[in-house]
N, C-alpha and C positions, 0 to 999 in steps of 0.2 A: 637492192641493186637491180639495175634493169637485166631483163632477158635478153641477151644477146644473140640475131640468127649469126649462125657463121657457116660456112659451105667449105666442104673437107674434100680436099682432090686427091684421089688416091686409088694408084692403077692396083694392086693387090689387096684383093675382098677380103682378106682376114686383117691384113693390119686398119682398113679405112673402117671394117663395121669394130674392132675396138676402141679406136680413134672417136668414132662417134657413140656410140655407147658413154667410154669416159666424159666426154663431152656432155652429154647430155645427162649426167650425172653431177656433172659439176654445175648444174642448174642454165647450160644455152640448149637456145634449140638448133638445131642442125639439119641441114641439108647434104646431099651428097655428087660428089661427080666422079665416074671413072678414069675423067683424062681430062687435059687442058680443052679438047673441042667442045667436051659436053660441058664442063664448067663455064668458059664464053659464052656458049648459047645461053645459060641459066641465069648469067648476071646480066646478059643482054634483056632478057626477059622477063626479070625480076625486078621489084623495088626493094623487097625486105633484105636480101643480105650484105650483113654490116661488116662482115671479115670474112677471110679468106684463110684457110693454111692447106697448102699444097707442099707437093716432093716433087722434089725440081727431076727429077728422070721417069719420066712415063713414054708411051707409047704414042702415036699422031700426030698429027699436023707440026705441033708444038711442044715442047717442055713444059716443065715449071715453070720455067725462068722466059719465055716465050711469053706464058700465059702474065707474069710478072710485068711485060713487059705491053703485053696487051690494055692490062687494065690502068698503066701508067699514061697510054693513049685514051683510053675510055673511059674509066672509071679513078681517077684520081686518089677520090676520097677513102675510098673503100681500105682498109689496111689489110696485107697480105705477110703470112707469116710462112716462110718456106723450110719446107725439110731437109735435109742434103748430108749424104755421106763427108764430103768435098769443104772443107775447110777454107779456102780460097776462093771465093765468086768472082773474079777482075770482073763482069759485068756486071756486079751491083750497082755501081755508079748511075747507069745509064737508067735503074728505076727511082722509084723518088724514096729515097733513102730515110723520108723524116715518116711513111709510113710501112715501113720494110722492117723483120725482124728473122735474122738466122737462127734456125736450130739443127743443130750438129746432132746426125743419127749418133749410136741412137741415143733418145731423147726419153726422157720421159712425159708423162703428161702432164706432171705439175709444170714442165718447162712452159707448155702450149698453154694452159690455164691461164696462166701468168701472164704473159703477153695480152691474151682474151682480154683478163681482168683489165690492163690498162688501156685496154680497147674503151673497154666500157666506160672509165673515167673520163678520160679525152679524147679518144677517137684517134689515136695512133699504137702500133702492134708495140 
């Protein structure tokens, strides 16, 4: 199975460095961002990363769901798989929903994996 990069947004340094840890255990490689500015700038920047999973409440300019919505303007393709306490998004719609996948804190990693995986088949979270 191919190597998948993926970039981890994640305003608290102990759950984003387990987050990526497991990640990178589960055989992708990974990237990191502390908030939706620094993630924009990376994907802005970057060619390699093929997913995204972020937690829709951080600190700056933007959310999660901000940043969700950023890459719906810029980055289309790219699948974005979001974290969130918050059971209910009414603003899902407005991202592209065929490459969107919720996961309900909290979560495990197999849940994130999982998604990854079918990143990797088709290229949707």
């Amino acid at each position: 199975m191919q190597e998948l990069t993926v970039l981890v947004v994640e305003d608290e340094a102990s759950i984003r460095l387990s987050l990526v840890y497991d990640l990178q255990d589960a055989g992708f490689r990974v990237v990191e961002a502390r908030d939706a500015d620094e993630a924009m700038s990376m994907i802005a920047s970057r060619t390699d990363i093929e997913a995204v999973v972020t937690d829709i409440g951080m600190p700056g300019s933007v959310d999660g769901m901000g940043l969700a919505h950023w890459m719906r303007d810029h980055v289309p393709n790219i699948p974005i798989i979001i974290a969130t306490a918050f059971s209910g998004l009414a603003d899902l719609d407005a991202v592209n929903p065929a490459i969107v996948r919720v996961i309900i804190k909290p979560y495990s990693t197999d849940a994130i994996v999982e998604c990854l995986n079918l990143v990797r088949l088709d290229g949707k979270a």
